[in-house]
N, C-alpha and C positions, 0 to 999 in steps of 0.2 A: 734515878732517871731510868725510864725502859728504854730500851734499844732492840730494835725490831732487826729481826734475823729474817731474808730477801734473799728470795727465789734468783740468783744470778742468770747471767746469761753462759751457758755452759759452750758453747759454740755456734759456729756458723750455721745457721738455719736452725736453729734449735729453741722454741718458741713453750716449749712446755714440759716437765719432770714427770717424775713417780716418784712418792714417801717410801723408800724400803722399808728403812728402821728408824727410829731415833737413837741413838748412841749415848745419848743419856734423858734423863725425865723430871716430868715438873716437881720443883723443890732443888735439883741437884747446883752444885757448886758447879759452875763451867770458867775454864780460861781462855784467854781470848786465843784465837787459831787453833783451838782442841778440837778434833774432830766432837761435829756435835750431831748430822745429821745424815743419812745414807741416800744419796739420790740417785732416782735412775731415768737416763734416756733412750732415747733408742739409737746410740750411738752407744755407748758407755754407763757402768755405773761411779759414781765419784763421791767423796766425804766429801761436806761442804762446812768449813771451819765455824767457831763461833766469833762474832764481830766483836764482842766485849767481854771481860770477864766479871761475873755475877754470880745469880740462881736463876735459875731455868724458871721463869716465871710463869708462862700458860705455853702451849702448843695449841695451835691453830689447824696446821696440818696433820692428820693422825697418817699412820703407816698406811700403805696403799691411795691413797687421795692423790688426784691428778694436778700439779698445780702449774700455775704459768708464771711466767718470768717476769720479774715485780712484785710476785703476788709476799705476801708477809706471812712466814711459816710459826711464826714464834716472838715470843717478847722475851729478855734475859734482862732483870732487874739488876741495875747498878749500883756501887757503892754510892755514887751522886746523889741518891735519892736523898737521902739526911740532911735534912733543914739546914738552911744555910742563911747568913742574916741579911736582911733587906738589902739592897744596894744605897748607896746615898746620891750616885747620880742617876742620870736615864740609862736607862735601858741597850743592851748593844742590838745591832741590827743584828734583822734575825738571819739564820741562814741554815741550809737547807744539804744536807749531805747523804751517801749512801744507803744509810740506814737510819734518813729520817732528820728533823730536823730538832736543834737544841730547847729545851723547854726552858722560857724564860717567864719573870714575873711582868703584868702589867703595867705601863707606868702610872704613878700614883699623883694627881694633882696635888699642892700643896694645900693644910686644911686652911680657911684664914684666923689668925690669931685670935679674935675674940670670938670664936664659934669652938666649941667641944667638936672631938674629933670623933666623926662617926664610925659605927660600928663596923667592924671588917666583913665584908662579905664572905660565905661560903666560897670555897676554891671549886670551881667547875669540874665535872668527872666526864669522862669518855664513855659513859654507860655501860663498859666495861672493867670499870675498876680503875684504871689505869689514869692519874692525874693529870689534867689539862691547866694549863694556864688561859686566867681569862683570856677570850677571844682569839685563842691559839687550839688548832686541833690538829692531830700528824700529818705531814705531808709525806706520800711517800716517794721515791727516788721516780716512779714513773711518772707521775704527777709534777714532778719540778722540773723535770727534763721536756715536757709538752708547755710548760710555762715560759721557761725560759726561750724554747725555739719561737712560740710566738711574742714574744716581747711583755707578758704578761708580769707586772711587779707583785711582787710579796703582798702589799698592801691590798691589790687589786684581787690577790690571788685570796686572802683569807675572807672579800665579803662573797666570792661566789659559794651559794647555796651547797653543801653536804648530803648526801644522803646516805654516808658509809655510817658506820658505828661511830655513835658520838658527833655528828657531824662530820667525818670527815671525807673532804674533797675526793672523789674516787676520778678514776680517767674517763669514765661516762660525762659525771657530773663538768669535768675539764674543756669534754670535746664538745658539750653541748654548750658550754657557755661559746666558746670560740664558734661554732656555727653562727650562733645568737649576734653576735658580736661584726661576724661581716654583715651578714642583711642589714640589719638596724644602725641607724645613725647614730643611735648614743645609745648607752652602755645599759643592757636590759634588762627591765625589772625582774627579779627573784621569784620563778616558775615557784609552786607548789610542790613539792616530791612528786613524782610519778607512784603512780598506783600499784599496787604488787603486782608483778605477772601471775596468773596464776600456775602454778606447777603443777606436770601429771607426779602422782604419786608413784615411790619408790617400787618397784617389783616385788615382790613380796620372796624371799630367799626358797629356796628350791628344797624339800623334801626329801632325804635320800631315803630309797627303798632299802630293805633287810640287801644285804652284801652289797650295798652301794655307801660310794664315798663321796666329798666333795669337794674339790679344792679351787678355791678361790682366782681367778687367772691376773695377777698381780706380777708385778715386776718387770726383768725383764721377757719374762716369756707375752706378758702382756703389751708390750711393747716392739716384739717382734711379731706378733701377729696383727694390731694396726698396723706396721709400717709395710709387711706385705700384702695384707685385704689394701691400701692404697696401690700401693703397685703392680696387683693385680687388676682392677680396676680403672688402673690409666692407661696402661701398656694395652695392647694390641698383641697376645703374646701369641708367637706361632714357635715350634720346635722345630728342630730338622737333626737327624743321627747320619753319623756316617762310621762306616767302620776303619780301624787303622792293626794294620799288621807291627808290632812293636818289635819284630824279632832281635832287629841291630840295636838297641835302646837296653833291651832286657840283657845282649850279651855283653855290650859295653858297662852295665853296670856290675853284673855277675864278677868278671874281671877286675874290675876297677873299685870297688865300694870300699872294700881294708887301706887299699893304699891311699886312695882320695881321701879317710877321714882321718890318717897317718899323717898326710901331710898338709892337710888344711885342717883339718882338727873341726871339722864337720862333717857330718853320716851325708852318703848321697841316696838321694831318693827319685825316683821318679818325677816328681811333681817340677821340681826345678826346669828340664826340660816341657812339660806343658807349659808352662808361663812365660820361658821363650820364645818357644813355637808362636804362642798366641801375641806376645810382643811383639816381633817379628812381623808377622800378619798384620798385626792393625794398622800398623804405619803401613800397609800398599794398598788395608781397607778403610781409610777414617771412619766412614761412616758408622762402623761398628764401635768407633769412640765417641760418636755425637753425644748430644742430648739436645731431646724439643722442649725449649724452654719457650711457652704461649704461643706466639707463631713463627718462632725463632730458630733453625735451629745452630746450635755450637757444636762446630769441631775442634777436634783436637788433635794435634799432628805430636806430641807427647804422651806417654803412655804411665798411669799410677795405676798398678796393677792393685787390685782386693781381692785379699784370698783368705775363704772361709779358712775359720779353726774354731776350736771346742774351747770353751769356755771349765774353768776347775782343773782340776790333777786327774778324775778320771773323763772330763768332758761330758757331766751331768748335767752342765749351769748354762747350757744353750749354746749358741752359734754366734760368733763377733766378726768379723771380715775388718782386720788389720790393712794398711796400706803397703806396699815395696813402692817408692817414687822413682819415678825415671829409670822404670826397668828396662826398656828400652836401650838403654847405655852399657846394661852390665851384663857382666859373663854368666856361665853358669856357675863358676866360684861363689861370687857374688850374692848370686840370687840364695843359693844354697846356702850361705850365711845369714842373708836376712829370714828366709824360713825357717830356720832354726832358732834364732833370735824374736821372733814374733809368737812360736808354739809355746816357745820354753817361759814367753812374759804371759800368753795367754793363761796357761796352766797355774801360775801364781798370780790371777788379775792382778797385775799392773799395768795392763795398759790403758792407757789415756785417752782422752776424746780427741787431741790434735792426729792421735796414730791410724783413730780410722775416718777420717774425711779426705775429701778430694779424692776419693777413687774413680776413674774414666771406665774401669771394664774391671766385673768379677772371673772369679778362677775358684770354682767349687770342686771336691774330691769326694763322692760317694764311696767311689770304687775301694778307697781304703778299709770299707767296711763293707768290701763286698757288692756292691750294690753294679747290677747290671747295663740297668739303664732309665733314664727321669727325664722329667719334666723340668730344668730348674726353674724359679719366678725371679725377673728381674728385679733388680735393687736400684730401684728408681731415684732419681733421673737417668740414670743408664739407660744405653739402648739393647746391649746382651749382656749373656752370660753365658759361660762355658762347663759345660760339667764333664767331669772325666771320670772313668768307669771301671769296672775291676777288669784286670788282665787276663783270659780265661784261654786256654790252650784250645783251638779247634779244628777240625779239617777242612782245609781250604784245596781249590782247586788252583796248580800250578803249575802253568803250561801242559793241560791235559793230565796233569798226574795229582795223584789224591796227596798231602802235606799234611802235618800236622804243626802248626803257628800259633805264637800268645796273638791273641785278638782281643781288642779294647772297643768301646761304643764312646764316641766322643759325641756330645750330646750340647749344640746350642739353642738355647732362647734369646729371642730379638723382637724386640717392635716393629711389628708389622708394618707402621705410618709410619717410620723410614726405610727399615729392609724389607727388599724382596729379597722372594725366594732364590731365584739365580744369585742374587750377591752374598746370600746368603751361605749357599753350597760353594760358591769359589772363592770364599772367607773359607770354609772347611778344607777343602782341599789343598789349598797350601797350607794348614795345620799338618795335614794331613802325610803331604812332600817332605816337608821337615822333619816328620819323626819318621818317617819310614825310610828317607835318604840317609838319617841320621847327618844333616848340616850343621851339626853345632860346634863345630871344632874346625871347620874349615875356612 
């Protein structure tokens, strides 16, 4: 028997994958829950296990192919395949599971007693190889889930028309019979396949000059660049910098950094206090934790902070933005442990698709690498994002007398079609009070 290996749903809002790799290939022996395939979204990359144990009988999806959730990556041939003897009563009803439904034989009328018993028909093939039972062609899990929500029976399901491989029922072929099915008073005659669209043809792959390279934009790097051309594209993005004198921040750590990871058995950083600061601040600005959902918009008077980190051990494998939930509630103890516990899973991918959803407002760090001052692009549906900047000693003027101070550029992007600019700066400013009052211990 094949058993079709199904694009899951990997999480909330998450409608479609990337092929990394396959983890193993046609012909191999696979067991069931072995990792078999490497997918990627734009939340996460995840193995996605094998549903039965077999041989890796074809792949469908090759490495890099976009595919959507439903869709059938793979067929893994089963021990069940092996003849097995007639039944002697009917048939069991048929039914319909995750990856597809049981393949059974047709029921066979009896012959009558004085008539020779005709000759067995040909067994029907799927045009791909793949054995059909008369009058039976795959159904797949998205296809019986649209059936069953409209009250549509097995029987009624297998005479509507096919136009997948082999016949089979696709969710086109589904939604267009249930269209058909309200207008019309009785049950409507069997359309003709629709005619191929025609397709522009493939781009023809790029030529690289003498000392030119090429590399493919796959993965998740391709995956992070749709997910920001969308969000750059929806937002309304406008910037605004302000500067923050870090003096009391930079001497409180100087002092405190040995004994603080002595006795919490975590390194203090910087960053812990921006994500307060900014926690802090949301709750007196919500609107900087909205989102405009259609004409909607949601706030949120809780705060799930996302904060970029490096993907790999030396953070070559791109940018992930992990969650801290209801940071809002916690100390800088706290926070400073989950930061540390989010770099150090980052740097060995483990982390998960539930770790980074539900974020309300990101917390990006250039500055770790130096970096002056930017533009960030929001992580849409957010409405900002805050970027924080390298600490650089400069001369300021104070009370008429020249100083020399660490100065930082704290840098937010916000959507325009909710923030203005005024809300925008008196969201900064008390960022800004915070780390320069140094309130975090009071």
């Amino acid at each position: 028997m094949a058993v079709a290996v199904i694009m899951p749903e990997l999480g909330e809002s998450i409608v479609e994958g990337t092929i990394v790799r396959w983890l193993k290939q046609e012909g191999d022996l696979v067991k069931e829950d072995e990792p078999l395939v490497e997918i990627m979204t734009d939340k996460v990359n995840t193995e996605l296990p094998a549903p039965a144990s077999g041989v890796l009988k074809q792949i469908l999806a090759t490495a890099g192919a976009t595919v959507k959730v439903g869709q059938e990556l793979a067929w893994i041939e089963t021990e069940a395949r092996a003849e097995s003897p007639a039944p002697s009563g009917p048939p069991p009803v048929a039914e319909v599971g995750f990856y597809g439904g049981h393949e059974e034989p047709a029921p066979v009328a009896p012959a009558p007693a004085p008539a020779p018993a005709p000759a067995p028909a040909p067994t029907p093939t799927a045009g791909d190889g793949r054995t059909r039972a008369p009058g039976r062609a795959f159904i797949s899990p998205v296809v019986a889930k649209i059936a069953a929500e409209h009250g549509i029976s097995q029987d009624e399901l297998m005479r509507i028309p096919g136009t997948g491989t082999g016949g089979r029922v696709t969710r086109a072929d589904i939604e267009r019979y249930i269209a058909q099915r309200r207008t019309a008073p009785t049950t409507p005659a069997p359309e003709p396949a629709p005619a191929p669209i025609p397709t522009t043809p493939a781009p023809a792959p790029v030529q690289p000059k003498e000392g030119e390279e090429v590399i493919p934009l796959v993965g998740m790097r391709k995956a992070i660049a749709e997910h920001l051309t969308k969000s750059y594209h929806t937002a309304v993005h406008v910037t605004t910098v302000i500067q923050v004198d870090v003096s009391r921040m930079v001497e409180f750590r100087e002092r405190n950094k040995e004994a603080f990871q002595q006795q919490y058995g975590v390194r203090l950083t910087y960053t812990p206090f921006f994500v307060k600061a900014a926690a802090d601040a949301l709750l007196e600005f919500p609107m900087m934790n909205a989102s405009l959902i259609d004409d909607q918009i949601i706030v949120r008077h809780y705060v799930h902070m996302g904060v970029a980190v490096a993907l790999g051990e030396k953070g070559e494998e791109g940018l992930i933005v992990p969650v801290i939930r209801d940071v809002h509630k916690k100390s800088i103890i706290d926070i400073a442990r989950d930061l540390e516990d989010i770099a150090k899973r980052a740097r060995n991918k483990t982390i998960g698709v539930a770790d980074v959803q539900g974020a309300t407002f990101t917390l990006t760090n250039p500055g770790s690498y130096g970096a002056l001052i930017g533009t960030p692009i929001i992580n849409h549906p957010q409405t900002a994002i805050l970027g924080t900047y390298a600490i650089v000693k400069q001369p300021v003027v104070i009370n008429d007398m020249i100083a020399i101070r660490p100065i930082m550029n704290l840098c937010l992007s916000y959507d325009h079609r909710l923030i203005d600019g005024m809300y925008a700066g008196r969201f900064l400013q008390r960022i800004k009070r915070a780390i320069e009052e140094f309130e975090f211990f009071r």
